[in-house]
Backbone as a ProteinNet text record, in pm:
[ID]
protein_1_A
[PRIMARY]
XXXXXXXXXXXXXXXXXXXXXXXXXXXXXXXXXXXXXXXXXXXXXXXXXXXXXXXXXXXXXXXXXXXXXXXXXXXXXXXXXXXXXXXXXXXXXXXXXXXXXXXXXXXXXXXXXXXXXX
[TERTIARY]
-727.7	-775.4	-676.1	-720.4	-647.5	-574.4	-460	-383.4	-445	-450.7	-510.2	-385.9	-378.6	-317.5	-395.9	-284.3	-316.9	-349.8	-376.8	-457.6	-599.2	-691.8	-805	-785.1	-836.9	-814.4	-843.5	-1007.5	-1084.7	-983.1	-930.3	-833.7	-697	-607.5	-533.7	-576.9	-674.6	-742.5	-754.8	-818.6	-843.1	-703.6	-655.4	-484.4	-432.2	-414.7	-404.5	-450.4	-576	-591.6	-588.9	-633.9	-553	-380.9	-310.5	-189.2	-165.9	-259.4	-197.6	-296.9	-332.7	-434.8	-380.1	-253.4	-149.7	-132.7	-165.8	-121.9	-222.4	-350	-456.4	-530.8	-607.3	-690.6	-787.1	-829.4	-962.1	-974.4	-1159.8	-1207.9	-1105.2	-1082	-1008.1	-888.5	-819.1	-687.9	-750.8	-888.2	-913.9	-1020.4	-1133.3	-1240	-1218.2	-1241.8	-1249.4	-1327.3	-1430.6	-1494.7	-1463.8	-1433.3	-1367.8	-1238.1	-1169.1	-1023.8	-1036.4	-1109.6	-1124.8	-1166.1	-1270.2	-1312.1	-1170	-1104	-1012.4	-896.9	-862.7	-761.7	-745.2	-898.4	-965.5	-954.4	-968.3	-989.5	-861.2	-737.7	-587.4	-564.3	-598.9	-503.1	-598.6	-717.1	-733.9	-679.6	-665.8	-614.9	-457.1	-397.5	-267.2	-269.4	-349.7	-331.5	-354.4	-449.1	-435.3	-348.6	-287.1	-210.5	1.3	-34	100.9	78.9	-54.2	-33.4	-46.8	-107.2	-146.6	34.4	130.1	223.7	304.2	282.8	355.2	313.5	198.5	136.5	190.4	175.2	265.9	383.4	444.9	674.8	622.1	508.7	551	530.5	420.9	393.2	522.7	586.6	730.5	779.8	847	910.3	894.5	778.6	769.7	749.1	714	762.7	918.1	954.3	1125.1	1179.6	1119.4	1158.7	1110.6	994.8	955.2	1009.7	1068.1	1138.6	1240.6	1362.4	1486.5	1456.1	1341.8	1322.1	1301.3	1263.2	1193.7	1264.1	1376.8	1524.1	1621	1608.6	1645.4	1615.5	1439.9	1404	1324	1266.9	1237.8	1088.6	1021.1	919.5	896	853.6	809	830.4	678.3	622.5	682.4	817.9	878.3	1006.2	1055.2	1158.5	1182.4	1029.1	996	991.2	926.5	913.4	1035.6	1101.9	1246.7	1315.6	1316.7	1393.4	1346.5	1196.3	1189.6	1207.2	1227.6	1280.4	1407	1480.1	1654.1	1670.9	1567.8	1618.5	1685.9	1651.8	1736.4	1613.9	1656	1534.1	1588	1605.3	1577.8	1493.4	1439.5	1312.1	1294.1	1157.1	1092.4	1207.5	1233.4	1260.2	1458.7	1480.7	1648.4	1686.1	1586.6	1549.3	1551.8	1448.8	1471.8	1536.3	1657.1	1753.8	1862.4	1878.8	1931.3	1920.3	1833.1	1757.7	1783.3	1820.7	1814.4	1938.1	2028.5	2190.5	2293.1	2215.9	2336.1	2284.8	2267	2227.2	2329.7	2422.4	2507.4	2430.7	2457.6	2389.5	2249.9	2176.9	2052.8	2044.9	2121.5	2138.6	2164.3	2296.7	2345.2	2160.1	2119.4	1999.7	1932	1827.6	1781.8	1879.9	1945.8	2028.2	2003.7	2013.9	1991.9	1833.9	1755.1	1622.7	1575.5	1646.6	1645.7	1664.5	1830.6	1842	1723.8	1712.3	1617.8	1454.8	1441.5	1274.1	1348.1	1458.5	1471	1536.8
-2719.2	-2666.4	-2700.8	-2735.2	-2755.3	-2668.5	-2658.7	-2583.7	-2524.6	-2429.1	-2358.8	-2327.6	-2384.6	-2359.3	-2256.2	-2178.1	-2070.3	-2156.3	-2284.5	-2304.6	-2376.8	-2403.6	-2455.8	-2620	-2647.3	-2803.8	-2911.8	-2839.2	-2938.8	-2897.5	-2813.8	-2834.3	-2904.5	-2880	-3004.9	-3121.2	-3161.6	-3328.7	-3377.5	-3243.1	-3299.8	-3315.7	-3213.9	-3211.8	-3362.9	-3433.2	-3553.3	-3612.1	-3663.7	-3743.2	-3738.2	-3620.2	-3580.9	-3637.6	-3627.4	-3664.1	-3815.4	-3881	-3974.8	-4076.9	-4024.7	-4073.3	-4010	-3967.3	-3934.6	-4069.5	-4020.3	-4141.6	-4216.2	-4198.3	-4281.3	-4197.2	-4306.2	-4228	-4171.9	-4047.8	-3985.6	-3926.6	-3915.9	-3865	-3912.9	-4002.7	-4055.1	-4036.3	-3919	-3822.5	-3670.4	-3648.9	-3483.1	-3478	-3531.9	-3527.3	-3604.1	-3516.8	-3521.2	-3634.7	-3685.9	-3816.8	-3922.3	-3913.3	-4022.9	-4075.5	-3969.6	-3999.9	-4061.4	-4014.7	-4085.6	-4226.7	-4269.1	-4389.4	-4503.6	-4390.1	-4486.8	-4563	-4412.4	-4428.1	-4566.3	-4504	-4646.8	-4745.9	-4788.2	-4902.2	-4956.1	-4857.6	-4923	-4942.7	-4872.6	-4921.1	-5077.9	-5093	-5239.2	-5328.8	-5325.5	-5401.6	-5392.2	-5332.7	-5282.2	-5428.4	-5390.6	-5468.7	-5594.7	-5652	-5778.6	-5873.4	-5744.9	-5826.2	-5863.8	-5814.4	-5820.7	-5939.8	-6000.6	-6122.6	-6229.4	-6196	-6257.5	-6289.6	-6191.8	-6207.1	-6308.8	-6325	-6443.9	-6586.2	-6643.1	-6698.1	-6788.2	-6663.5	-6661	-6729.5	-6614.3	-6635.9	-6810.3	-6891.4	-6986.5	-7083	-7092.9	-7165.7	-7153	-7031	-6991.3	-7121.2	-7102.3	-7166.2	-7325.7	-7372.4	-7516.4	-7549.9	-7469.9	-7498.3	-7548.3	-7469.7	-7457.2	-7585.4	-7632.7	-7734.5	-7879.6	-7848.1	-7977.6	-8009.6	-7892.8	-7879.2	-7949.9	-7934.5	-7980.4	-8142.8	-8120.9	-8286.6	-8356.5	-8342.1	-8413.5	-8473.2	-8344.5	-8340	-8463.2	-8478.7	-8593	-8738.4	-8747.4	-8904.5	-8856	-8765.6	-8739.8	-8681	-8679.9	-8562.3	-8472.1	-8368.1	-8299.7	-8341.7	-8417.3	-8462.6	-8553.8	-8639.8	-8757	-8666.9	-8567	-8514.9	-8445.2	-8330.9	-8301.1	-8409.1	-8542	-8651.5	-8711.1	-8700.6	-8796.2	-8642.4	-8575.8	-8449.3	-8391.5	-8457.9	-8483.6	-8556.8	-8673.3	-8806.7	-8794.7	-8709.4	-8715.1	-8598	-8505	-8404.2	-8276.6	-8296.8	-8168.1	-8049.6	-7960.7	-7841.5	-7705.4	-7710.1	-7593.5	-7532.1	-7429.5	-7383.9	-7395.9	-7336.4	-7349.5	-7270.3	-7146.2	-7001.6	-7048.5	-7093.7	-7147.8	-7297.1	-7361.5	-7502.1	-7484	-7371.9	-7295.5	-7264	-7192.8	-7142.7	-7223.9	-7300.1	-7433.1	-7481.1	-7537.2	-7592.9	-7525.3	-7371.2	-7286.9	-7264.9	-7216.1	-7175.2	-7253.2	-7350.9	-7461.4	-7619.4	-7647.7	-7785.9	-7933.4	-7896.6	-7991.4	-8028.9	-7890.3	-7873	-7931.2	-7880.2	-7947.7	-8106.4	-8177.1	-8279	-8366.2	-8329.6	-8363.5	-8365.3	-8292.3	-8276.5	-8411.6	-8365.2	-8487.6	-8654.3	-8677.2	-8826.4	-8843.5	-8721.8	-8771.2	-8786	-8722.7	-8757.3	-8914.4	-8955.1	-9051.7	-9154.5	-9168.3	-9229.3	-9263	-9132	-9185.7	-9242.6	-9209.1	-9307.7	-9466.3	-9517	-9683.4	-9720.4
10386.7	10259.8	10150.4	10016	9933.7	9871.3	9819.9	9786.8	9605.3	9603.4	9464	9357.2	9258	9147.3	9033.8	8983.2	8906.7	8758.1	8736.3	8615.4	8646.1	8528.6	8528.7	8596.4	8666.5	8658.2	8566.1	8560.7	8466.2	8326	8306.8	8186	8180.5	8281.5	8320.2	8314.6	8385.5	8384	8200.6	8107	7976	7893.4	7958.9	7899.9	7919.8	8061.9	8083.3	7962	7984.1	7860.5	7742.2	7694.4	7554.3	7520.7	7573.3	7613	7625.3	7693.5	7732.7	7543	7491.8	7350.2	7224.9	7251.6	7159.6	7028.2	6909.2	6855.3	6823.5	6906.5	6785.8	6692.8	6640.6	6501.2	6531.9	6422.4	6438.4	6544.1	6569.5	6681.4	6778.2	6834.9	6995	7009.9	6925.5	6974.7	7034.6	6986.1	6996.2	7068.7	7063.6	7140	7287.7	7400.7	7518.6	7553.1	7522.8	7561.7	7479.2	7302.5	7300.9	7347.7	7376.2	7444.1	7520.9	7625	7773.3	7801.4	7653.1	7651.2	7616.1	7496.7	7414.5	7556.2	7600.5	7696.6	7824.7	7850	7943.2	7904.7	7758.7	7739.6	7700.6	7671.6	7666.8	7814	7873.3	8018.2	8070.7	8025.2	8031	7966.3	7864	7753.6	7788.5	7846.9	7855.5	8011.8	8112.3	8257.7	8230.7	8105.3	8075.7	8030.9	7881.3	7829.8	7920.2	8006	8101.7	8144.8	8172.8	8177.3	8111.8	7984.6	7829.8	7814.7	7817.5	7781.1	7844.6	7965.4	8074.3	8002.2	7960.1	7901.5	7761.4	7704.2	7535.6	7513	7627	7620.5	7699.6	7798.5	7852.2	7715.9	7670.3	7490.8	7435.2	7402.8	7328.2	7343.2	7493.5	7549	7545.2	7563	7544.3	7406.4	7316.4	7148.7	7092.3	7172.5	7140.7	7158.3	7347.7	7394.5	7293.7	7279.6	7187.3	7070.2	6966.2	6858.7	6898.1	6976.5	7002.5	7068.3	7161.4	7186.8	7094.2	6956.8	6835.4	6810.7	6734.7	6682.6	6720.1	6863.7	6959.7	6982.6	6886.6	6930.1	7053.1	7078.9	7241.8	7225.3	7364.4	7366.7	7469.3	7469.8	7572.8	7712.2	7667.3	7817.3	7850.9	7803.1	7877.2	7875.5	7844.1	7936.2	8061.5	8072.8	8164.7	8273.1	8256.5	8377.2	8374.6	8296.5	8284.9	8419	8394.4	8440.7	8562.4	8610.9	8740.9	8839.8	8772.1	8862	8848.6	8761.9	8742.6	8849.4	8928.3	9002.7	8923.4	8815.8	8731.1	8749.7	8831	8814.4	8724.9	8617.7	8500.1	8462.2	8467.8	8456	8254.3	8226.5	8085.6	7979.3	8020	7958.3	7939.9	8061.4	8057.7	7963.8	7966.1	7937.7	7763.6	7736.3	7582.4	7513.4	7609.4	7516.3	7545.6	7608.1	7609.4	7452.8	7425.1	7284	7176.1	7185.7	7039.2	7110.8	7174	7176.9	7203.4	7248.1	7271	7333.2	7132.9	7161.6	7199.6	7230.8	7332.9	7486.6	7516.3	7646.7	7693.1	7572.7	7559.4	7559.1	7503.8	7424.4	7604.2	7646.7	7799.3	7870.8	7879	8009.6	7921.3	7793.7	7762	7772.2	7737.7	7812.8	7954.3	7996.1	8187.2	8150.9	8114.4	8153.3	8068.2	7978.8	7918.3	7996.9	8093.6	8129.6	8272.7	8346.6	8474.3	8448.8	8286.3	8278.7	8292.5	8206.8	8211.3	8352.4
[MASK]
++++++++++++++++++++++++++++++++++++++++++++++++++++++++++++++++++++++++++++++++++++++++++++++++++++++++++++++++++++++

């Protein structure tokens, strides 16, 4: 048997969502069914964009790279292949800030990938 608590449930449960719809406008902070709708529909929008965001920061990331390859005489897509036949494995996100914190460094990887296309 389940254990009985000395409050309402069905009022706990609305408390939940009331609570968790803190912060939006209008009806869908106070009313019990718009909350519930609003709420629902952040925690979708919430499970998507976690991976919308993986997505984004990877674009970031190969923007950056293309900027500094430009900068260089270079592109993208022939450093990446220069930088696979050179065996250099740097990932996108390290490869980035390579390009914006320290374009020496940057500068070194592109020459190797330069050199293994000729």
């Amino acid at each position: 048997m389940t254990r009985s608590l000395p409050k309402v449930a069905s009022r706990m449960r609305r408390k939940k969502v009331i609570k968790a719809a803190k912060g939006y406008f209008g009806r869908k902070k106070s009313t019990i069914k718009a909350a519930r709708q609003q709420v629902e529909k952040g925690l979708q929008y919430a499970y998507n964009d976690r991976r919308v965001k993986k997505r984004d920061f990877r674009a970031l990331w190969i923007a950056r790279i293309n900027a500094g390859c430009r900068e260089l005489g270079f592109t993208y897509g022939r450093l990446i292949d220069g930088m696979k036949k050179s065996n250099i494995t740097i990932n996108r996100k390290m490869l980035s800030e390579l390009a914006v914190h320290n374009p020496a460094g940057f500068k070194s990887v592109v020459e190797q990938a330069k050199a293994a296309l000729k």
